[in-house]
TORRO-528762 format. One record per residue: residue in three letters; x, y, z of N, C-alpha, C in turn. Coordinates in steps of 0.05 Angstrom, whole numbers, always signed. Layout:
<recs>
> residuo;n_c1;n_c2;n_c3;ca_c1;ca_c2;ca_c3;c_c1;c_c2;c_c3
> ALA;X;Y;Z;X;Y;Z;X;Y;Z;
...
</recs>
This chain:
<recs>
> residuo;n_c1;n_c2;n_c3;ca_c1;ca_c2;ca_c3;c_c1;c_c2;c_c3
> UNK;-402;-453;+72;-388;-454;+97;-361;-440;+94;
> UNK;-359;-420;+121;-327;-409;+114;-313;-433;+121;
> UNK;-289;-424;+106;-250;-447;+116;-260;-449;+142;
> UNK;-254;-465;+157;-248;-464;+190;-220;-463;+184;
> UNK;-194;-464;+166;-177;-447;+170;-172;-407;+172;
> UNK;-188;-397;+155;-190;-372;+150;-212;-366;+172;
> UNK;-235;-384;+182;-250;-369;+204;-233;-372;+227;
> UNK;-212;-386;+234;-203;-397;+259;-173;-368;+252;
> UNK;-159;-362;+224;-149;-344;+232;-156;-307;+233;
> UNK;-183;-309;+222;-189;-288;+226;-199;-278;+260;
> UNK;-197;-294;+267;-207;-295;+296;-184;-284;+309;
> UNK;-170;-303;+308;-143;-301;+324;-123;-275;+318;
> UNK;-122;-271;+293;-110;-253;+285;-119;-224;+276;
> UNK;-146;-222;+281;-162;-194;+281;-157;-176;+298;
> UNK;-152;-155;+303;-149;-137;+325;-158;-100;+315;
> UNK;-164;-98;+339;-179;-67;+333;-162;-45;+335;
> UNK;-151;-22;+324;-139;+0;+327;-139;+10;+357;
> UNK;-171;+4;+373;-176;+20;+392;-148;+1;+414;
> UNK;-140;-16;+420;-134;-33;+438;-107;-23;+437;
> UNK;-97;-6;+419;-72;-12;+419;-58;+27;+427;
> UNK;-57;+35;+456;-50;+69;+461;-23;+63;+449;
> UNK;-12;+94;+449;+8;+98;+437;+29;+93;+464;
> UNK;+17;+107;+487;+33;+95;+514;+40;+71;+525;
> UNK;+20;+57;+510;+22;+22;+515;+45;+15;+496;
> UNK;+51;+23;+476;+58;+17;+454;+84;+16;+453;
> UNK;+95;+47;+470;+121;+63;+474;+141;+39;+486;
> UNK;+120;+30;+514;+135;+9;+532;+141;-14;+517;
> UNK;+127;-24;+500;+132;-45;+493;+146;-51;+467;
> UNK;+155;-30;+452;+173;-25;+432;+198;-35;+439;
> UNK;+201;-20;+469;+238;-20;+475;+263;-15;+454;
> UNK;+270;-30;+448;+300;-19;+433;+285;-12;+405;
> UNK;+265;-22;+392;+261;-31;+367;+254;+2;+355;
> UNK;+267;+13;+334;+261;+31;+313;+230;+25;+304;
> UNK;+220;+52;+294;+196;+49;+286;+193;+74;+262;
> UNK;+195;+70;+231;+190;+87;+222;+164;+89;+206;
> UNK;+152;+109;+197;+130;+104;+183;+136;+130;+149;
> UNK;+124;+116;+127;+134;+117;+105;+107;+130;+91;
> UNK;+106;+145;+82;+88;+156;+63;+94;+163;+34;
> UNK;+83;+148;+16;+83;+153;-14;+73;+175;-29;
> UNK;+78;+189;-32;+62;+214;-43;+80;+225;-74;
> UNK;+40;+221;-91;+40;+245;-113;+27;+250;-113;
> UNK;+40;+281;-113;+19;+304;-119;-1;+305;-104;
> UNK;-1;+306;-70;-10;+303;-46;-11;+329;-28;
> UNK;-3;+348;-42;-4;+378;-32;-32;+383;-13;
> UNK;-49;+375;-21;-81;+375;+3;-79;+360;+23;
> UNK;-68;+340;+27;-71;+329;+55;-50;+322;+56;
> UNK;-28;+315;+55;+0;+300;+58;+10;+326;+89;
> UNK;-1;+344;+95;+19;+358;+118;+5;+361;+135;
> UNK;-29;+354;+134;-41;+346;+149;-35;+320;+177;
> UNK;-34;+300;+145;-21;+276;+152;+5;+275;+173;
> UNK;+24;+287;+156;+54;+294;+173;+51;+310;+205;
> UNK;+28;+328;+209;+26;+338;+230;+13;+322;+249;
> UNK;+1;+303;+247;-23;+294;+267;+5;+269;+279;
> UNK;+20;+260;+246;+36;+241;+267;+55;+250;+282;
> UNK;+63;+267;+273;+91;+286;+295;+85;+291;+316;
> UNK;+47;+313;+318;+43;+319;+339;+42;+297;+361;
> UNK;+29;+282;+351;+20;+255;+368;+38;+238;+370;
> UNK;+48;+226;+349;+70;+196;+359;+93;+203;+356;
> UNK;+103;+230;+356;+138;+239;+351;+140;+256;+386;
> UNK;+124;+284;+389;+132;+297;+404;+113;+296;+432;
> UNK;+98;+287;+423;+82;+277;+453;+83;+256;+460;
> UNK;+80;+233;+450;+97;+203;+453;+118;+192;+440;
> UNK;+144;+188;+452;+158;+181;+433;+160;+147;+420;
> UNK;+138;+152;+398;+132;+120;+393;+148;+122;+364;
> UNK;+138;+140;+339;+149;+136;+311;+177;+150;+316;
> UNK;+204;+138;+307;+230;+151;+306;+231;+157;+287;
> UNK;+222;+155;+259;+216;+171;+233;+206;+167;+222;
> UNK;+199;+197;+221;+169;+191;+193;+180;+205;+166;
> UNK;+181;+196;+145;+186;+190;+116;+171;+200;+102;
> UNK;+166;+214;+70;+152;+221;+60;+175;+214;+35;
> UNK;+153;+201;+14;+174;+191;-14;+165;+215;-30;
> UNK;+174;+233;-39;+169;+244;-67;+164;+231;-88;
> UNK;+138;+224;-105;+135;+205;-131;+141;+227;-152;
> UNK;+159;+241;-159;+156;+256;-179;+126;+269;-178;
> UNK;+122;+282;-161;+105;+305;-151;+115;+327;-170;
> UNK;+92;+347;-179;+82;+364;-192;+83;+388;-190;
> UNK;+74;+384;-158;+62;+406;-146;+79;+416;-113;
> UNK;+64;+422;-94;+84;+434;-75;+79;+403;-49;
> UNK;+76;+379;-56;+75;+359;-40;+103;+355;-23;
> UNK;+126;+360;-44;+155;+363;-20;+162;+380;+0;
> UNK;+149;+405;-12;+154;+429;+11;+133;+430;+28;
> UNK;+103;+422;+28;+90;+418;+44;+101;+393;+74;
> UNK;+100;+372;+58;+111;+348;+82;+134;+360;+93;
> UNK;+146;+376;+84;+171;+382;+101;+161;+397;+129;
> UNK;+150;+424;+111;+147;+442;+132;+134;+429;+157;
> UNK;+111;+404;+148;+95;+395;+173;+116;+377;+187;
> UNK;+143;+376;+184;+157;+357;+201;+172;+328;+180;
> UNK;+163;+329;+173;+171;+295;+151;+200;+300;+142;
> UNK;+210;+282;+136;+241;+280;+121;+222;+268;+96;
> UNK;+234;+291;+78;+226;+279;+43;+247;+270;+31;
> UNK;+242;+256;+21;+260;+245;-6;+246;+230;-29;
> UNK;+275;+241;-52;+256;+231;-76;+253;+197;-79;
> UNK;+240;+196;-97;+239;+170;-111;+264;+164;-132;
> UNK;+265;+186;-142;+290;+175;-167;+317;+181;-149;
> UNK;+317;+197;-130;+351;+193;-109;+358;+164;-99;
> UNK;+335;+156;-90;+340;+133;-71;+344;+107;-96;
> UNK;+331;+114;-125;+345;+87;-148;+351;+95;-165;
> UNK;+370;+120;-154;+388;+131;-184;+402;+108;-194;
> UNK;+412;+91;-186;+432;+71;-199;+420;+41;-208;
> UNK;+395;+50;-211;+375;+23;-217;+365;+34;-238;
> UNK;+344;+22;-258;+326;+22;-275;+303;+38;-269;
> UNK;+299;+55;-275;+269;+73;-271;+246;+63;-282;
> UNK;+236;+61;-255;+201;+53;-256;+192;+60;-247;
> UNK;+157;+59;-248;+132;+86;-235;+131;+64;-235;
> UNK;+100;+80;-217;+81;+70;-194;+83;+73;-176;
> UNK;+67;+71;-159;+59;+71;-127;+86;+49;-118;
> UNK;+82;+27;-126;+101;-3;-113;+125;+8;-112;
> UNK;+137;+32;-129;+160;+40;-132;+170;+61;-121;
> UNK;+154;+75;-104;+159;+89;-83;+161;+80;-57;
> UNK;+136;+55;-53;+142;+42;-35;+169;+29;-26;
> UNK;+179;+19;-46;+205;-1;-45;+229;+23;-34;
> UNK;+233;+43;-55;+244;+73;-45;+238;+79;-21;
> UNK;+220;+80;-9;+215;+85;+27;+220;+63;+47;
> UNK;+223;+36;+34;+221;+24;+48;+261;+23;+44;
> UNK;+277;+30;+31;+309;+31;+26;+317;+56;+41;
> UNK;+291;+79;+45;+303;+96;+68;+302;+93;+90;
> UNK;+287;+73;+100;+274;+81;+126;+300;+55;+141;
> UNK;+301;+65;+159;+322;+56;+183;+305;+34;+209;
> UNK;+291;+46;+204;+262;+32;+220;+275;+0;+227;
> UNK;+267;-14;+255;+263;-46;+249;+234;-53;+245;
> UNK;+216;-46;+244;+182;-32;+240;+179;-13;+213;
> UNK;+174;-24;+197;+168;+1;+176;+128;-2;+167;
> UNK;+117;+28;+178;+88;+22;+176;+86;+45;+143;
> UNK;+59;+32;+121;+67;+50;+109;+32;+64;+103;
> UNK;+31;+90;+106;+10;+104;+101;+5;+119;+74;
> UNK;-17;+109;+62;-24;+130;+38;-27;+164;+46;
> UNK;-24;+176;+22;-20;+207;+40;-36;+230;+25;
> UNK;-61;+210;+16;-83;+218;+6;-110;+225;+26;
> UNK;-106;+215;+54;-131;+208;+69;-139;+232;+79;
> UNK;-164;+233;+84;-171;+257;+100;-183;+257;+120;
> UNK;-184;+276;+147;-193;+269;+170;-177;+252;+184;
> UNK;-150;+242;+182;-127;+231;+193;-125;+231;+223;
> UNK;-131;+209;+230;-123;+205;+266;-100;+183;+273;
> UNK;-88;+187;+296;-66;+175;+305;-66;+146;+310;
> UNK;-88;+132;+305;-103;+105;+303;-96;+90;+292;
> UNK;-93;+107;+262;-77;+95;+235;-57;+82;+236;
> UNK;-44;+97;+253;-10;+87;+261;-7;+65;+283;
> UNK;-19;+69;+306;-20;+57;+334;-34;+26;+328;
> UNK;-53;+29;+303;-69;+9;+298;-52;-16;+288;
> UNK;-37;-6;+273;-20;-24;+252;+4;-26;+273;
> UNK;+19;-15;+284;+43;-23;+299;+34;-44;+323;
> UNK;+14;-33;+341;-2;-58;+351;+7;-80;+362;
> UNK;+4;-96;+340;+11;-126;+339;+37;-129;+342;
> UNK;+53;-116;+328;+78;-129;+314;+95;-115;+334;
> UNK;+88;-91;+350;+113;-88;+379;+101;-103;+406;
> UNK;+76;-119;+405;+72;-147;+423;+69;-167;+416;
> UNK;+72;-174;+396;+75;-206;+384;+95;-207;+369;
> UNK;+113;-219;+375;+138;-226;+361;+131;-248;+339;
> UNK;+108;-269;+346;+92;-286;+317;+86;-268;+292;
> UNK;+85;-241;+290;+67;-231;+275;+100;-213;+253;
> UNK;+89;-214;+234;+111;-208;+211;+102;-183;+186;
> UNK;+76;-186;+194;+60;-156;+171;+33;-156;+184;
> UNK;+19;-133;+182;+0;-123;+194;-17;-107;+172;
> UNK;-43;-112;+165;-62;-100;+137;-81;-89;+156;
> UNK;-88;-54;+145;-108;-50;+152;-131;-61;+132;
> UNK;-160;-49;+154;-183;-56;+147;-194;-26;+162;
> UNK;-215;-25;+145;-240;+4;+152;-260;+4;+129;
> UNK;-283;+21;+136;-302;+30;+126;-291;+51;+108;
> UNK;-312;+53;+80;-298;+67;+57;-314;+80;+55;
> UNK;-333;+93;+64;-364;+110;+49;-358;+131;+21;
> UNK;-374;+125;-3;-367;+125;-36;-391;+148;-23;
> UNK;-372;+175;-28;-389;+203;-35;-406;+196;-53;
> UNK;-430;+199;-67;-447;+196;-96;-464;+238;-86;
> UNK;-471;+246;-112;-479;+270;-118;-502;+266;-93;
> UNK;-525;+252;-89;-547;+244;-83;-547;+227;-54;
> UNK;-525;+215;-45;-531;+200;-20;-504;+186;-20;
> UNK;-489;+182;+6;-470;+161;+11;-471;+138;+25;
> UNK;-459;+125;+7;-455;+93;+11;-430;+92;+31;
> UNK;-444;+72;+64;-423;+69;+82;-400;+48;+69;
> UNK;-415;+34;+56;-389;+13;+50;-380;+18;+12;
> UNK;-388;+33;+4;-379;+39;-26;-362;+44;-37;
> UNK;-338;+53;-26;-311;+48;-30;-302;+19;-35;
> UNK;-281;+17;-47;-268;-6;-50;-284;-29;-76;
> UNK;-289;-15;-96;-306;-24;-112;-284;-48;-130;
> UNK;-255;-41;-127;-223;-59;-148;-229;-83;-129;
> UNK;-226;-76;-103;-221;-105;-84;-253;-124;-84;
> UNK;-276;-113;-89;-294;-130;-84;-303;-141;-121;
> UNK;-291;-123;-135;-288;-141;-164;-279;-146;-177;
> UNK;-253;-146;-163;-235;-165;-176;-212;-176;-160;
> UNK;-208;-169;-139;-183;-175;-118;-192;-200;-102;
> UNK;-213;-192;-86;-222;-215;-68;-233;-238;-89;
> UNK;-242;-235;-100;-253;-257;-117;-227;-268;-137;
> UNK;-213;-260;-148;-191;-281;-158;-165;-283;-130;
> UNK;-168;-278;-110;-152;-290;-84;-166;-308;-75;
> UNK;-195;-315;-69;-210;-337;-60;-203;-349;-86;
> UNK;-198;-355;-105;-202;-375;-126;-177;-391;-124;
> UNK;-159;-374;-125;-125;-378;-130;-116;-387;-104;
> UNK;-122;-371;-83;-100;-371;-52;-126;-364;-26;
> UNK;-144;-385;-23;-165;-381;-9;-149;-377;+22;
> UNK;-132;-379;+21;-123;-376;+46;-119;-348;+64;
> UNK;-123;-322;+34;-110;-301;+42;-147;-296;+43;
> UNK;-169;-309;+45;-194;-294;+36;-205;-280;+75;
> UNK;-195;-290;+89;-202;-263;+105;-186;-233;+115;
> UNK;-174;-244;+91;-169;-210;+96;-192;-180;+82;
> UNK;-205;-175;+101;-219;-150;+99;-215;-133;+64;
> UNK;-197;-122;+77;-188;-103;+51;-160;-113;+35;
> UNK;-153;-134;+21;-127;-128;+15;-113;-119;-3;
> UNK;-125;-88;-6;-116;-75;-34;-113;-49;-8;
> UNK;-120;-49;+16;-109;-22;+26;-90;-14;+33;
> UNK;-81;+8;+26;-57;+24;+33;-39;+29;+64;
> UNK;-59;+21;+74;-43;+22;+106;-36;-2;+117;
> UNK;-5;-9;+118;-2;-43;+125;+33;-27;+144;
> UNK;+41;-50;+153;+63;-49;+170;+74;-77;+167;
> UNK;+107;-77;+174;+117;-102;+178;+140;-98;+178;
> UNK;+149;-122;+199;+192;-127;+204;+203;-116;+175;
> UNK;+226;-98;+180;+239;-89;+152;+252;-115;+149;
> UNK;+264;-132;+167;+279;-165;+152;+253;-179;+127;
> UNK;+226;-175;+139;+224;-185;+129;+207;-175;+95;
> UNK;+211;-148;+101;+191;-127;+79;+223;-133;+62;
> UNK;+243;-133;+66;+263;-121;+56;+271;-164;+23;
> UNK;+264;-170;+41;+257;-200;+25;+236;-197;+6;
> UNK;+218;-187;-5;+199;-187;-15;+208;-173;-43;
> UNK;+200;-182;-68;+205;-153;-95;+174;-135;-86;
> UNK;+167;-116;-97;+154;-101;-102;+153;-93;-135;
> UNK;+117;-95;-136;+114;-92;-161;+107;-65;-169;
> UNK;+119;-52;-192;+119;-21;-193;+84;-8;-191;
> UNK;+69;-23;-211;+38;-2;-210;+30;-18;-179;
> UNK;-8;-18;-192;-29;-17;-170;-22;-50;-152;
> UNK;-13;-71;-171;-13;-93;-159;+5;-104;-137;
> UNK;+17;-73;-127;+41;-74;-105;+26;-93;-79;
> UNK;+6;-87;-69;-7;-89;-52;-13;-125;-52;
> UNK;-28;-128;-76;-36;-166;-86;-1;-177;-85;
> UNK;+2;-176;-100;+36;-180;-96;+49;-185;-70;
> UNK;+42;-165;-53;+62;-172;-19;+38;-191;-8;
> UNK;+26;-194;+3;+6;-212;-1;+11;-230;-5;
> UNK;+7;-250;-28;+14;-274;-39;+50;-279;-27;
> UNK;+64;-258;-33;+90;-268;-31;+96;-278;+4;
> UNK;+87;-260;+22;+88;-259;+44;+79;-290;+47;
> UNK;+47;-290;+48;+31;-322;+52;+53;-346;+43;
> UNK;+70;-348;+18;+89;-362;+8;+99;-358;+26;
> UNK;+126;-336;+28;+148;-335;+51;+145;-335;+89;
> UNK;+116;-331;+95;+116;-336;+124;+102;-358;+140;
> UNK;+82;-353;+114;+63;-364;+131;+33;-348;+127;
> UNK;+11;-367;+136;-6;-345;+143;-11;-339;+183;
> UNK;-6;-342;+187;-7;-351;+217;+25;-322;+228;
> UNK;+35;-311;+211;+47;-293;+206;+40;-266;+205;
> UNK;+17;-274;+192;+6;-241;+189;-26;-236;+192;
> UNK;-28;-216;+201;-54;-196;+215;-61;-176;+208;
> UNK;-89;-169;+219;-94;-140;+209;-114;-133;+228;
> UNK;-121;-115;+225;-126;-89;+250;-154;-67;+237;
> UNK;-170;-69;+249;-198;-54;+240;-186;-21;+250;
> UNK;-186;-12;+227;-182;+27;+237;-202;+39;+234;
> UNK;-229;+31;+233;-254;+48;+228;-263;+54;+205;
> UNK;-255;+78;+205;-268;+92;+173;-254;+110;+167;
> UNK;-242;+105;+131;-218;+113;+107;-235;+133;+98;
> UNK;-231;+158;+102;-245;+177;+71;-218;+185;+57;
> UNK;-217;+190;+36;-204;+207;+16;-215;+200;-11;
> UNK;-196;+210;-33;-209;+213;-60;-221;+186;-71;
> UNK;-233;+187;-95;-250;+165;-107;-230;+170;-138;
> UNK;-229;+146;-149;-216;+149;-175;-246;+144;-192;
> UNK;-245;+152;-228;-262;+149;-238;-264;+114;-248;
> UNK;-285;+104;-258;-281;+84;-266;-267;+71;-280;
> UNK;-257;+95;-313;-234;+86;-332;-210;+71;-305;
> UNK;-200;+96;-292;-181;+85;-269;-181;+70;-258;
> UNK;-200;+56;-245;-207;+27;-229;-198;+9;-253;
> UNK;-212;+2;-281;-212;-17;-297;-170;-22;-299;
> UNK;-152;+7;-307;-122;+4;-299;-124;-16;-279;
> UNK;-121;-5;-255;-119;-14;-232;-126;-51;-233;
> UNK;-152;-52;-240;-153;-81;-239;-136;-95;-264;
> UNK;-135;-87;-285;-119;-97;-298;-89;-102;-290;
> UNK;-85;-84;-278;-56;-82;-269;-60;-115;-246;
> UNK;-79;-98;-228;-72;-135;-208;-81;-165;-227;
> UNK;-89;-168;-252;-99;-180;-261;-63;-200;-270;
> UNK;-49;-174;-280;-28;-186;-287;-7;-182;-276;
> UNK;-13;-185;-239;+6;-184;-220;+4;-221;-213;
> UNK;-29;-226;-212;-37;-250;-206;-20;-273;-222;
> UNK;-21;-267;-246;-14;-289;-272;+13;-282;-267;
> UNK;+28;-261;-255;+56;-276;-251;+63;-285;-230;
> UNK;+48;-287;-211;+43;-297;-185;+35;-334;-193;
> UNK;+19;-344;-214;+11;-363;-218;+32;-374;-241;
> UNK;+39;-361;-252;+70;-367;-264;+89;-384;-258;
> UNK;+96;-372;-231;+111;-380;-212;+114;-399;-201;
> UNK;+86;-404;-189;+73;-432;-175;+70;-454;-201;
> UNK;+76;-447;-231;+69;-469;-244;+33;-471;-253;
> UNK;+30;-456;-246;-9;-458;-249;-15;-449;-273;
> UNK;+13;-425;-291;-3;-414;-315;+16;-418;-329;
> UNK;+23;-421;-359;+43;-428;-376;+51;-407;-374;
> UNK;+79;-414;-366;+101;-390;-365;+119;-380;-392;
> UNK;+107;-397;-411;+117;-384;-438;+101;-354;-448;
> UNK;+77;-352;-441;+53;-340;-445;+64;-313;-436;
> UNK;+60;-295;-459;+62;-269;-446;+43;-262;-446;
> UNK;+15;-251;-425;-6;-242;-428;-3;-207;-440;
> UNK;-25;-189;-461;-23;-172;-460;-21;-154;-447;
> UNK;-7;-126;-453;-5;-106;-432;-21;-88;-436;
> UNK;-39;-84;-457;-54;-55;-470;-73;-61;-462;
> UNK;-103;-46;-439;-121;-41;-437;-128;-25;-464;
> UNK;-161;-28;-460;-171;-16;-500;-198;-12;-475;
> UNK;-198;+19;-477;-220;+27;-459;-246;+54;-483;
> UNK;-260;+59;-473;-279;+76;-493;-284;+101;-469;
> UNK;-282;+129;-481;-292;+150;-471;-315;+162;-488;
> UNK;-331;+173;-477;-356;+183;-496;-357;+208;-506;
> UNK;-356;+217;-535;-352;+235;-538;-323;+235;-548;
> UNK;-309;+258;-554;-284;+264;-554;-284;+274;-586;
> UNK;-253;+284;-590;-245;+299;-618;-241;+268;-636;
> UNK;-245;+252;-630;-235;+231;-648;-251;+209;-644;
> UNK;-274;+218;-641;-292;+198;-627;-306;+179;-661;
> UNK;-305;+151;-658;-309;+134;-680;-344;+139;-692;
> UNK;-345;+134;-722;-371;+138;-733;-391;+112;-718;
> UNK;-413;+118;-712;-432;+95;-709;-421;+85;-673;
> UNK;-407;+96;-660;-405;+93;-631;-401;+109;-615;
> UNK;-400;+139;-623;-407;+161;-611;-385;+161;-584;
> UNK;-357;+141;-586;-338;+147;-575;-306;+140;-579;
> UNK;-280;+147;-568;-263;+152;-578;-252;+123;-559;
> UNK;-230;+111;-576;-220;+85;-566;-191;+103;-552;
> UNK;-189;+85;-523;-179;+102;-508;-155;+71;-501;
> UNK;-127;+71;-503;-111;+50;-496;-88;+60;-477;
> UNK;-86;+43;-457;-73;+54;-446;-50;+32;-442;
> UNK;-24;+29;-429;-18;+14;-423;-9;+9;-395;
> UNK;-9;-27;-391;-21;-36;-361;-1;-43;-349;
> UNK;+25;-50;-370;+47;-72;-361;+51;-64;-334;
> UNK;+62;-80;-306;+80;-86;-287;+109;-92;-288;
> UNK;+128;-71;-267;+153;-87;-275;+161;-91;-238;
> UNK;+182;-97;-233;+188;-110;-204;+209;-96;-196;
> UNK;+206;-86;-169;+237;-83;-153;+247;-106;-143;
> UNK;+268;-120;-143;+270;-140;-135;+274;-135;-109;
> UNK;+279;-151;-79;+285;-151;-57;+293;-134;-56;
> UNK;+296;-114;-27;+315;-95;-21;+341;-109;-8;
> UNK;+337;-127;-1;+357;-148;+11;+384;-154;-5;
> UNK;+376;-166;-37;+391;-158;-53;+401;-139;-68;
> UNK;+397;-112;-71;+403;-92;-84;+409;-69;-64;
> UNK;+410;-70;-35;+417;-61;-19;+442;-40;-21;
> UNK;+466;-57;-38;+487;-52;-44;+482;-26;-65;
> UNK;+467;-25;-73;+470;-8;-99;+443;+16;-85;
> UNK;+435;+25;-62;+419;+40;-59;+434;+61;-47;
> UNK;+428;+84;-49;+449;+113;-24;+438;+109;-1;
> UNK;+458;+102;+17;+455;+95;+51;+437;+120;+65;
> UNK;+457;+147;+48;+441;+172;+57;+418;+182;+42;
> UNK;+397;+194;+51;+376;+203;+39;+377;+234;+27;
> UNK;+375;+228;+6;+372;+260;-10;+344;+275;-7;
> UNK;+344;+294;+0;+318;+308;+3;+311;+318;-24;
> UNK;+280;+317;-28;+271;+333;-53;+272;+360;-53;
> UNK;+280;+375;-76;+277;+393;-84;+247;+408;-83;
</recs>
């Protein structure tokens, strides 16, 4: 049997991308800022795609987004001069925490966009997607410029997993169905109807994004999540069906990171609460095998491959406020 708490708030708090025009949206914003934040490395293929569809649509034909954001992650390639040209204000990741401790990851660009953005609404979009419609955005703002109850907003969609031979409509999302959703129903059954909650497209009040740490790798996502459910409530937060996500697939070595990483986002999440001995430092080194290779071991025909998994934290933007540049430096 489901919770009749989680069936009673998936009900209530489900909502479809389609319900929500960008004209409906405009009116009901009123005074309230609205920026939207994109993370990008090394995003040069679709990131100005991205930047154009929202300018065209929710900047200069409706005026719904007041800025749209693009973080430089220590990009490679031409991802800063691309987002520009399509309209975006870039900035780096290391401008906006020159005067902090340097950390990677995704969580750490996030935190960086979420210290630029001026927004009282900050929505934030991965800037990997392809086939990008204005849905994305309108979907997730939604709720939270007509319900003043509502405090963060998670997407949900269809993932179809390209394979050489045939695609799988729902085969994407292979981290969240083995290993995310299943240690959140164990730990925090409360967060278990959420659809997807490892996806990249979410929104919410900067008061109250700006309260939250952010964790530097993949477990940014598990992390706001749990903290939010702690700090609001669940009856706080929602999410919004956007259809169907294509962009890239990572290989499997990459997924096993990834879950490892939320593995030991969780345990300091349970730390916290007292659930796991907080003396305990769990390891940080994944020990993975590639097949083949110049150094590949006798009698296993492959090379021991280690990587490391550790997480570190931005703390609140609330508190470190003081120490971030008010103005935004653009990337080079």
């Amino acid at each position: 049997m489901v919770s009749p708490v989680v069936e009673a708030w998936a009900t209530y708090r489900t909502t479809s991308a389609q319900e929500w025009t960008a004209q409906r949206l405009v009116r009901a914003k009123g005074d309230c800022r609205v920026s939207v934040v994109l993370p990008a490395r090394n995003e040069e293929a679709t990131v100005g795609a991205i930047v154009s569809t929202i300018r065209e649509h929710l900047v200069d034909r409706v005026p719904l987004v007041d800025e749209l954001i693009v973080v430089d992650s220590r990009s490679t390639d031409r991802t800063a001069r691309v987002a520009r040209a399509a309209g975006a204000e870039v900035v780096s990741q290391d401008e906006m925490t020159r005067s902090l401790p340097r950390l990677t990851g995704k969580g750490d660009a996030l935190w960086a966009g979420l210290a630029a953005a001026r927004g009282d609404v900050v929505a934030f979009v991965d800037a990997d997607l392809r086939e990008f419609r204005p849905h994305f955005v309108t979907g997730l703002l939604g709720p939270l410029l007509t319900d003043p109850g509502i405090d963060f907003v998670k997407g949900f969609y269809h993932r179809p997993l390209v394979g050489q031979a045939s695609i799988e409509p729902d085969g994407g999302g292979r981290v969240t169905e083995l290993m995310a959703r299943p240690v959140l129903n164990l730990f925090w059954p409360e967060l278990a109807g959420f659809v997807q909650p490892l996806a990249g497209e979410y929104a919410g009040r900067r008061d109250v994004l700006s309260r939250v740490p952010f964790v530097s790798g993949y477990g940014v996502e598990t992390a706001m999540l749990i903290d939010l459910l702690d700090m609001v409530g669940l009856d706080a937060l929602a999410q919004v069906d956007l259809g169907e996500r294509k962009h890239r697939h990572q290989d499997t070595a990459a997924l096993g990171q990834m879950s490892a990483q939320i593995m030991l986002t969780v345990w300091s999440r349970l730390q916290r609460r007292g659930w796991a001995n907080p003396d305990v430092r769990p390891a940080e080194l994944l020990t993975q095998f590639r097949r083949g290779g110049s150094d590949a071991l006798p009698n296993l025909d492959r090379e021991i491959v280690v990587n490391d998994v550790s997480i570190e934290e931005r703390p609140p933007l609330a508190e470190l406020r003081h120490l971030v540049p008010r103005r935004r430096v653009a990337a080079a």
